[in-house]
Structure formats: structure tokens, C-alpha cells
C-alpha positions in Angstrom: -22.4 -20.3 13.5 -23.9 -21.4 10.0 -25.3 -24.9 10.3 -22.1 -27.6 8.6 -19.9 -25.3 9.4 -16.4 -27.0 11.0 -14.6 -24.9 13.1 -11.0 -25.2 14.2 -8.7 -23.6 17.2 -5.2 -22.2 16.6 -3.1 -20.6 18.7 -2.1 -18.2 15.8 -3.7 -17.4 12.1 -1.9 -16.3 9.0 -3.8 -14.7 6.9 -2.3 -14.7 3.1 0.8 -16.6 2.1 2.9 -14.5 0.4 7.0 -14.1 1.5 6.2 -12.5 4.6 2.6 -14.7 5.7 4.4 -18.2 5.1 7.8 -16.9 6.8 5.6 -16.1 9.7 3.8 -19.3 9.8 7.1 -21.4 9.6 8.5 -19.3 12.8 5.3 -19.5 14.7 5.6 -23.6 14.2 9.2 -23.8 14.9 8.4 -21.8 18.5 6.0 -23.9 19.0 2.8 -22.5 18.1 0.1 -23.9 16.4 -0.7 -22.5 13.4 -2.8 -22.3 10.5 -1.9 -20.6 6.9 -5.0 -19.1 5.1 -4.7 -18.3 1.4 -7.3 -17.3 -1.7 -4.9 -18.4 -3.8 -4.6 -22.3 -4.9 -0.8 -22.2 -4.5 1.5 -20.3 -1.5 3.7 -17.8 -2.4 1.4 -14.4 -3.0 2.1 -11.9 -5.6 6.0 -12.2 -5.1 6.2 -15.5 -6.3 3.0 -15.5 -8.6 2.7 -11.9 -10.0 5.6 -10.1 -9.2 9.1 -10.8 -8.4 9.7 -14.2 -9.8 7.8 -13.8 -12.9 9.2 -10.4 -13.7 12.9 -11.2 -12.9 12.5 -14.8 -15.3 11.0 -12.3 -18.0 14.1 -9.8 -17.0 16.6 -13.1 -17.3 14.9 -13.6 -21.1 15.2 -10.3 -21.7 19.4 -9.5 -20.6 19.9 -12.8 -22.7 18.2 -11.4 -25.9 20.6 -7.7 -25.1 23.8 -9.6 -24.2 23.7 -11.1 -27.5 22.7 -8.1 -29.2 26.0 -6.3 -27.4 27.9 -9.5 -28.5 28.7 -7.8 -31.9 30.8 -5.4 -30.2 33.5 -7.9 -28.7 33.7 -9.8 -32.1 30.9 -12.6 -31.3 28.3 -12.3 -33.4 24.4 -14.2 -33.6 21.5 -14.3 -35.6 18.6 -13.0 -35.5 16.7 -14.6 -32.0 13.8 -16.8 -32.8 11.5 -16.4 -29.7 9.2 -18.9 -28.6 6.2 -17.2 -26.4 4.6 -20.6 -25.3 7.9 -22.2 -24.2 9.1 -19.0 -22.1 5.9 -18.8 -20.8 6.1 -22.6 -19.9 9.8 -22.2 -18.1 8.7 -18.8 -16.5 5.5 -21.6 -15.0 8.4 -24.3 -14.1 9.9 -22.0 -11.9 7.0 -20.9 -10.0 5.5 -24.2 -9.9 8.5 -25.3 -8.4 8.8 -22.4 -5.8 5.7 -22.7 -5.0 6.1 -26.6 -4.1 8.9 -26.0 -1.9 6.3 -23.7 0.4 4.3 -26.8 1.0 6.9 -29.2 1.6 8.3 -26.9 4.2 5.2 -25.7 5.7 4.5 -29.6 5.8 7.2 -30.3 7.6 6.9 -27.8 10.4 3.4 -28.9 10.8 1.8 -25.8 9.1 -1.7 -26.8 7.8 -2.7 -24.4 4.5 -6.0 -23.9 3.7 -7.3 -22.6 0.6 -10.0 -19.5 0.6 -10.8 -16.3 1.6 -10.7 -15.5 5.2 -13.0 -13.2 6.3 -12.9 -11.8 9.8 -16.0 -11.9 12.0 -14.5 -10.6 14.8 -11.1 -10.2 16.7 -10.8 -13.7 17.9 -12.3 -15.3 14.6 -12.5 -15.8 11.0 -14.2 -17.8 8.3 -12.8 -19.6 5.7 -15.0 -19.9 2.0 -13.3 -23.0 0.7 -14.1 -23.4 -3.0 -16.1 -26.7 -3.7 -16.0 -27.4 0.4 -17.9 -26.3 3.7 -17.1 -23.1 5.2 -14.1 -23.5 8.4 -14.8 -20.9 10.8 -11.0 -20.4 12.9 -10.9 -19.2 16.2 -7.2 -17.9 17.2 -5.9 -16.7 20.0 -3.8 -14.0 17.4 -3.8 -13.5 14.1 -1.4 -12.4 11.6 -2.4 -10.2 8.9 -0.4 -10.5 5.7 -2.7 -10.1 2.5 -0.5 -8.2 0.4 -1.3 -5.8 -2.3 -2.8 -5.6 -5.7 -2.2 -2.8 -8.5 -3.7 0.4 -9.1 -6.4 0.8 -11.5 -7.5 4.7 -13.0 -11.2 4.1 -13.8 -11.8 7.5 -13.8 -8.9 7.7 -17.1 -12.1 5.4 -19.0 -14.7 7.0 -20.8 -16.4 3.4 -20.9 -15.7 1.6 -17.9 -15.9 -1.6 -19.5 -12.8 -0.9 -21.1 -10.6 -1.4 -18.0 -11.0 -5.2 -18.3 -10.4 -5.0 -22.0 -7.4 -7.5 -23.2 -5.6 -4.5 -24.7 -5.2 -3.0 -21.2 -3.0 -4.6 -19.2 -1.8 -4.1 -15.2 1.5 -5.7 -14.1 -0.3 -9.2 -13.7 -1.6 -9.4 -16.8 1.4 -8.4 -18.4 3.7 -10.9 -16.9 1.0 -13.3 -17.9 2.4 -12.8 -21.1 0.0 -13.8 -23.9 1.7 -11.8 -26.7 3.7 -9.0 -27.8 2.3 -6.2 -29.0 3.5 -4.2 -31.9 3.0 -1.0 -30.1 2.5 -0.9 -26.3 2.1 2.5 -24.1 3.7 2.5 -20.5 2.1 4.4 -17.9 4.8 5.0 -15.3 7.7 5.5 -15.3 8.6 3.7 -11.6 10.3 0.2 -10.9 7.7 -2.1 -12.4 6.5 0.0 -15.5 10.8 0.2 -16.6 10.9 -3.5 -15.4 8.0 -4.4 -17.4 9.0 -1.7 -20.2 12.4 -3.6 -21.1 10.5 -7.0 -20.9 8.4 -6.2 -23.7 11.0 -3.9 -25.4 13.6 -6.7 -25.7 11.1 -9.1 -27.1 10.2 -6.9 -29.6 7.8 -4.4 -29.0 8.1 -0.4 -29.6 7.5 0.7 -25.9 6.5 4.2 -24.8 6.9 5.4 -21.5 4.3 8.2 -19.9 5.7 9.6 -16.6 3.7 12.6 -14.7 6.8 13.6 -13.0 9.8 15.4 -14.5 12.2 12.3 -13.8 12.1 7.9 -14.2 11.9 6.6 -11.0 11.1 9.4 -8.7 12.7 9.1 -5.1 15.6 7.8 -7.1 18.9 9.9 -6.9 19.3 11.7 -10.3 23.1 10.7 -10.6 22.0 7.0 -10.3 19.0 7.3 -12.8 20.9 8.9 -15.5 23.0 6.2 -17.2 19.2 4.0 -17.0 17.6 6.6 -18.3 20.5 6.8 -21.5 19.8 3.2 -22.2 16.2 3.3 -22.2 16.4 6.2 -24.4 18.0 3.9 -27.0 15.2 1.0 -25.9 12.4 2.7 -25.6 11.1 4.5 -28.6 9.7 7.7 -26.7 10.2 8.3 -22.8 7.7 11.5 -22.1 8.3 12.7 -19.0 6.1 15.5 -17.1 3.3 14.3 -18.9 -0.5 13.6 -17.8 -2.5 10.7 -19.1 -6.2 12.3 -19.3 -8.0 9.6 -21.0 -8.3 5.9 -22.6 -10.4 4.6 -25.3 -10.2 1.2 -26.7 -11.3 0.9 -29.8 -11.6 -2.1 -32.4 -7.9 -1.4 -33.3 -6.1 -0.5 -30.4 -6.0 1.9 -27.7 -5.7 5.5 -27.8 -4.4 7.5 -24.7 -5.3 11.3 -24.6 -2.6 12.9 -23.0 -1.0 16.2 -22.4 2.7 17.4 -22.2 5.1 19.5 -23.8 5.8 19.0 -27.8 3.1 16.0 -28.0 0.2 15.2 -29.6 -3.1 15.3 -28.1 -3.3 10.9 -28.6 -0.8 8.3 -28.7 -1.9 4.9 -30.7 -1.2 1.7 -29.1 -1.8 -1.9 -29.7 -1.8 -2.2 -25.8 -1.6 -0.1 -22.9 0.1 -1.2 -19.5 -1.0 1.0 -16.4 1.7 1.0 -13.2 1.1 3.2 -11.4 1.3 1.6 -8.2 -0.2 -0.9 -5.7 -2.6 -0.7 -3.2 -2.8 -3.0 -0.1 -5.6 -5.7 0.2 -7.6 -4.3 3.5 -10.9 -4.2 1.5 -13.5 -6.5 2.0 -12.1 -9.1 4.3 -14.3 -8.0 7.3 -12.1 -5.9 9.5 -14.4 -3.1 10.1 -15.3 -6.4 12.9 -12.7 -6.0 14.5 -10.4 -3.0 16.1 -7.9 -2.6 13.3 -7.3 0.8 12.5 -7.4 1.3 8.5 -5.4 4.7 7.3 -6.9 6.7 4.1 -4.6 4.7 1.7 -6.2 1.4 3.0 -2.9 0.5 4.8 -3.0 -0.9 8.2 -0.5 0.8 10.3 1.7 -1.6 13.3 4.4 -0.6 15.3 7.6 -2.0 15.6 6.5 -4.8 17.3 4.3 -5.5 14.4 0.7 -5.0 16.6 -1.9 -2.8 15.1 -4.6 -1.2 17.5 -6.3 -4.6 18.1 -4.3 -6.8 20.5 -5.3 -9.8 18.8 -4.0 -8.9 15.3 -0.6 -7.9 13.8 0.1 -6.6 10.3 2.9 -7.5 8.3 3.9 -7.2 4.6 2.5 -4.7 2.0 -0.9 -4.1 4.1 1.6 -2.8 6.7 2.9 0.4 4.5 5.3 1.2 2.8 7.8 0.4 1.1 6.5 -2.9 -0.3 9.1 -5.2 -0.7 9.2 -9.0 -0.2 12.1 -8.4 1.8 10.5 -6.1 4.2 7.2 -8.7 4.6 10.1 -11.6 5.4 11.6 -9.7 8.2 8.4 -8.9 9.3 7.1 -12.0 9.2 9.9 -13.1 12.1 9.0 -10.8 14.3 5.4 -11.1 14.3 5.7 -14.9 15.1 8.6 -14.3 17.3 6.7 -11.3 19.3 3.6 -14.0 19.7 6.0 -16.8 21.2 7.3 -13.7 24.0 10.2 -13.2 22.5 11.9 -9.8 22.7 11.8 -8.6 18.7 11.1 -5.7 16.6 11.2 -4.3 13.2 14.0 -2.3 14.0 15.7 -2.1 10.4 16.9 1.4 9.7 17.9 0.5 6.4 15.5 -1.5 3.9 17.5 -2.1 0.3 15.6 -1.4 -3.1 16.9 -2.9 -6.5 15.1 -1.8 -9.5 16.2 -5.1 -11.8 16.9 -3.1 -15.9 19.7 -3.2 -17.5 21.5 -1.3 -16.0 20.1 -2.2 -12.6 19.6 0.7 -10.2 20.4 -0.1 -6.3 20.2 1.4 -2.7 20.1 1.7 0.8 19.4 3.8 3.9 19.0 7.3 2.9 19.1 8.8 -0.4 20.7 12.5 -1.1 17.7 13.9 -1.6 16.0 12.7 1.7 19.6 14.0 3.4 19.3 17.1 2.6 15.6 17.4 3.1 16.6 16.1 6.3 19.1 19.0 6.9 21.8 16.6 7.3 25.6 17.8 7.2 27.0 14.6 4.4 29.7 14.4 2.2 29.3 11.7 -0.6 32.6 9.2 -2.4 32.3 8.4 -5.5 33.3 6.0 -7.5 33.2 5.6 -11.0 32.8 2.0 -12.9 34.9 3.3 -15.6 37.5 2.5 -13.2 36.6 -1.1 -12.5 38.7 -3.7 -14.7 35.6 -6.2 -13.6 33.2 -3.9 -14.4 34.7 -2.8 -18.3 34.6 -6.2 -18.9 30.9 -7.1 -18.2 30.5 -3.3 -20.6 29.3 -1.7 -17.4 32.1 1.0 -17.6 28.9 3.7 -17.3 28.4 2.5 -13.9 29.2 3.9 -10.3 28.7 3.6 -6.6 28.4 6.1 -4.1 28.6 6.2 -0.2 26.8 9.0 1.6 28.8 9.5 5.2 27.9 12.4 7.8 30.6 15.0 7.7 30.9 14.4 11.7 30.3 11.0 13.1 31.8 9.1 9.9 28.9 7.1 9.9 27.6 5.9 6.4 23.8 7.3 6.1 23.4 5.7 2.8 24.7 3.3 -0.3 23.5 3.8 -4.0 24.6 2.1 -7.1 24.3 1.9 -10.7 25.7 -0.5 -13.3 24.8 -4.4 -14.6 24.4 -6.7 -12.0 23.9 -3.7 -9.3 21.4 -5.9 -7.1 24.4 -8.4 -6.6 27.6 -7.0 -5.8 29.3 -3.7 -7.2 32.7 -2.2 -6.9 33.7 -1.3 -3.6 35.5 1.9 -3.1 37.9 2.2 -0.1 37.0 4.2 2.4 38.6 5.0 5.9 38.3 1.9 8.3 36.8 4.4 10.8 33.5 4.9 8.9 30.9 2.7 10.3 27.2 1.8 8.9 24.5 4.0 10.8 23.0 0.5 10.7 25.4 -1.3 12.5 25.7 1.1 15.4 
């Protein structure tokens, strides 16, 4: 123990405080447990409420209000040209997670959850310790510790021919793009997934000419086609270029922008940008917080694999959240979060959801659930699929979502519904419901 070191005793740790680390600390308190929240960030709420979700879907809210007035023109309401004020959005989109984040501290205050600020670093399976910045060193000895520390986004180094470039200001990850600081005249997208189209229609709405680069033949791969297409149509008219089966093969900054090599069909060999945004993915936070002292198993994508219970191959410590696997979704960490806490208390729980639901917030938003048609029928399942069509929706002609639709996948024998999917505004909400026979029954309520 390093001399001035305090040490405390908990009966459990939580080890980041993102949705699924502060849900877990709050239901370890409430069953009794002590515990203690550790976070390297100065404010709860991880990269949901900091550098994801949140700040994306306020940017999102800015940008439908900018295209609903734009579509105005069509109903006979018509507005001027928008007069957008970076510093002040950028000052609500704050408010909001200022204020999120404040309500994780009241209620982790009143269930007697003390947070601590710093970076926990395991010294072995019964311990960490706590860097504080500007104060001593706490060394915590638990009797189990939850691991939640999340995720952070993909970087391509080997895309730079100077790897300085990467922390250039014209390159920009998801973080630094919600960060907002301007809006670039010209700004490349690499990928063509949730956040780069999330991210893309931000920056498109308020102004810039957007390009998206995707290496795959399709936006949003794992997506259903059918629900992708009337996205893809709108981004077609938002974006200017979508470039799809296309490889990125290199980056250079240079004095007046950036320049990505790239290679595809019918392209040049460069595309000029002011800025570049690179999402291509996230990769969980399992580096460099000491486990190799302990006996968590870490996978070859840096994931740390639990079972359905939530344990990982050290008794002593449970993973939850995006270090868990995939998918990564806040929703997925909360439930988590529950049963970790409730499997420390005794309690009979596991992560037993066999549906986990995925929105992808553009305009239109894409939505679904339990299995897709492409994983049916790679499972070799006998389905039929309903349909139906927005175009028929009186609510949904009026909200100009008439290219919309929802669609219920159902196994041809049992009845049971294997899977939801749904495209059209305000998909992540509520959509249309078709009427199917009373007799068909979610697999996930059986």
C-alpha cells in the first residue's frame, strides 16, 4: 500500500457511471449493499449522456426543426431563411446534460451511493485504486465488483500517412463532432452505420455538404433492405454524395483541408474536405485499467465476455454495458445493470432478454426488434412477414410520413412473432399497428 494512501471497504464497486454502472449502483443500495460508484469522468452519466445519446438526439431535435420548416412550404406555411446560432445550441445542448447529469447525483445521493472521481485501476480481484485528480490515491477493497467502463470510438491510424494527423481539428470522431465547434463547408462521412447517418444529417441540416463513404454495398448494414430504402431516398436528397462499396485508403491533412484517397466505382482517386468524421465503430474500454491482475478473461476485440448472470471468469467481478459485447446500447447496459446488482444481493436474475430494440434516430427513423429477415433466413427459419404500408395511415400522411411502413415477421407454424421492423418519422416512438390475428404471440412473451 503506497504510504497516504486511504483505503475504503465496500461490499460492491462500480466501476464507470454510465446508464448501466449508475443503474447498478442505485439497485445495489436499494438491496442493501454498500456501494461505491467510480468514475474518470467529473460528471456521472458516461458516453450516453456526455458523448452519445443525449447530445446527438438534442443535435437530431435542432436538426428535424430546421427540415420541418423547410417541408412547411409544402402545406402552405412558409419561413425564412433560419438564422442559426452555434454558441447558443451548443449552450442548450450543455443545459440538458448538465441537468441529466445532476439528477444522477441527487439520486445516487439519496440511496447513499458515494461517487468518486478517477480512474480505477485494478490491482487484483478483491481491489482497486482510485487516482483522484488534485487528491490522495483511495485504494477500494470490495467483496465484488462491477465492471461497466463503456466504450470509446474507433480510430484508423493506419489510414494516416502522418500520424499526427489523427488529432488534427479537421478530423473528427463522434465526440468531437457532437462537440460541435463549427460547421464545415465540406465534411466527408466515413460510415455509413447509425452514428455516421446520425451525425451526417446533424451537420447536413445545419448547413454543410456531407458525403458519406460506406465499404459495404448498403447504409446501415444488418439493417433490413426494405426498411433502409425510403432513408436511404432522403439522404440521397440530403446528402450531396452517398458512395457506397467504397474503401477509404488514406488521409492527409493539409493547410486547407483534408483529402481522403479512396477507391470505388465511377470516383476519383481523392475527395476534398474541410473536415473528415471517422465512425466506424466503438471499441470497449478493457485497456489499461489493470485486469490482466485479475482473472477476467479479455476476447480479441477487447470485450469482456459474462453470462447471463452477468459474471465473467473471475468470481469477484461481473461485466455489464458496452465492455460486455455487443450490441452496445444504453438500454442493454440498464437492464444489465439490474441484474448484476440483483445477482450480488442473491436474488434469482438474468439477462434473459431475447429481444434487445435498435432505433437509428434520422429522419425518417429506422426501428426494430428481435430478429431481422436476413438473420431468419440465415437461420433457416420457416416465416411469413405482414406488411403494412404508411401510405395507409391517416396519422401518418399527416405527419408527411406516407413513405413509411411496419412489418411483423411470424413463424409460419407456432404464430409466434420472431421479429418487428419499422420505418417512418417518429419510428422510435410508436408506429401504425397492423392487425394481426389475436393468436400470434411475441416469441418474447412466451
Amino acid at each position: 500500500m503506497v504510504v497516504g494512501e486511504m483505503v475504503q471497504e465496500v461490499d460492491v464497486a462500480v466501476i464507470g457511471g454510465g446508464p448501466g454502472g449508475y443503474t447498478a449502483a442505485l439497485r445495489a443500495a436499494e438491496l442493501g449493499l454498500r456501494t461505491i460508484l467510480v468514475d474518470a469522468q467529473p460528471k456521472p452519466g458516461g458516453v450516453c449522456l456526455h458523448m452519445g445519446c443525449i447530445p446527438s438526439k438534442s443535435l437530431l431535435h435542432a436538426a428535424e426543426v430546421l427540415d420541418s420548416a423547410k417541408q412547411a412550404g409544402k402545406i402552405g406555411i412558409t419561413f425564412g431563411e433560419p438564422k442559426i446560432d452555434i454558441k447558443t445550441l451548443r449552450d442548450w445542448k450543455q443545459s440538458v446534460l448538465d441537468k441529466l447529469a445532476g439528477g444522477i447525483v441527487g439520486m445516487c445521493k439519496s440511496a447513499g451511493v458515494e461517487i468518486l472521481n478517477g480512474k480505477a485501476i485494478f490491482q487484483d480481484s478483491r481491489s482497486v485504486r482510485v487516482d483522484c485528480p488534485g487528491e490522495s490515491a483511495v485504494r477500494i477493497k470490495f467483496k465484488h465488483c462491477i465492471l461497466a467502463t463503456g466504450s470509446r470510438p474507433t480510430q484508423l491510424p493506419k489510414l494516416f500517412a502522418n500520424p499526427e494527423d489523427m488529432n488534427s481539428e479537421r478530423v473528427m470522431d463522434s465526440t468531437s463532432a457532437l462537440a460541435l465547434k463549427d460547421i464545415p463547408k465540406k465534411l466527408v462521412v466515413i460510415g455509413g452505420g447509425y452514428i455516421g447517418l446520425e451525425l451526417g444529417t446533424v451537420y447536413a441540416s445545419l448547413g454543410s455538404e456531407v458525403t458519406v463513404i460506406e465499404m459495404t454495398d448498403g447504409l446501415l448494414p444488418g439493417a433490413d433492405r426494405d426498411l433502409v430504402k425510403p432513408l436511404a431516398a432522403k439522404l440521397t436528397e440530403l446528402f450531396k454524395g452517398i458512395h457506397l462499396s467504397t474503401k477509404v485508403t488514406g488521409i492527409k491533412v493539409t493547410d486547407k483541408g483534408v483529402e481522403i484517397s479512396v477507391e470505388g466505382k465511377d470516383l476519383p482517386e481523392k475527395i476534398s474536405a474541410d473536415k473528415v468524421l471517422i465512425s466506424v465503430g466503438r471499441r470497449p474500454n478493457s485497456d489499461g485499467i489493470g485486469l490482466e491482475n485479475t482473472e477476467v478473461e479479455v476476447d480479441q476485440f477487447g470485450f469482456v465476455p459474462s453470462d447471463e448472470s452477468c459474471r465473467t471468469r473471475d468470481k469477484r467481478i461481473l461485466s455489464i454495458g458496452d465492455i460486455s459485447g455487443q450490441p452496445m446500447l444504453a438500454h442493454r447496459a440498464i437492464r444489465q445493470g439490474y441484474v448484476a446488482a440483483e445477482v450480488l444481493a442473491g436474488k434469482p436474475s438474468r439477462f434473459d432478454n431475447r429481444v434487445i430494440p435498435a432505433v437509428v434516430f434520422t429522419e425518417p427513423e429506422v426501428a426494430w426488434c428481435g430478429l431481422t429477415e436476413g438473420e431468419a433466413k440465415a437461420k433457416g427459419l420457416e416465416f411469413q412477414v405482414a406488411r403494412f404500408p404508411w401510405s395507409a395511415s391517416g396519422r401518418a400522411m399527416t405527419l408527411g410520413g406516407a413513405a413509411g411502413s411496419t412489418k411483423i415477421l411470424f413463424a409460419t407454424d407456432s404464430q409466434e412473432i420472431l421479429g418487428v421492423g419499422i420505418v417512418g418519422p417518429r419510428a422510435g416512438i410508436s408506429f401504425p399497428r397492423p392487425a394481426w390475428p389475436s393468436k400470434w404471440v411475441p416469441c418474447w412473451k412466451t
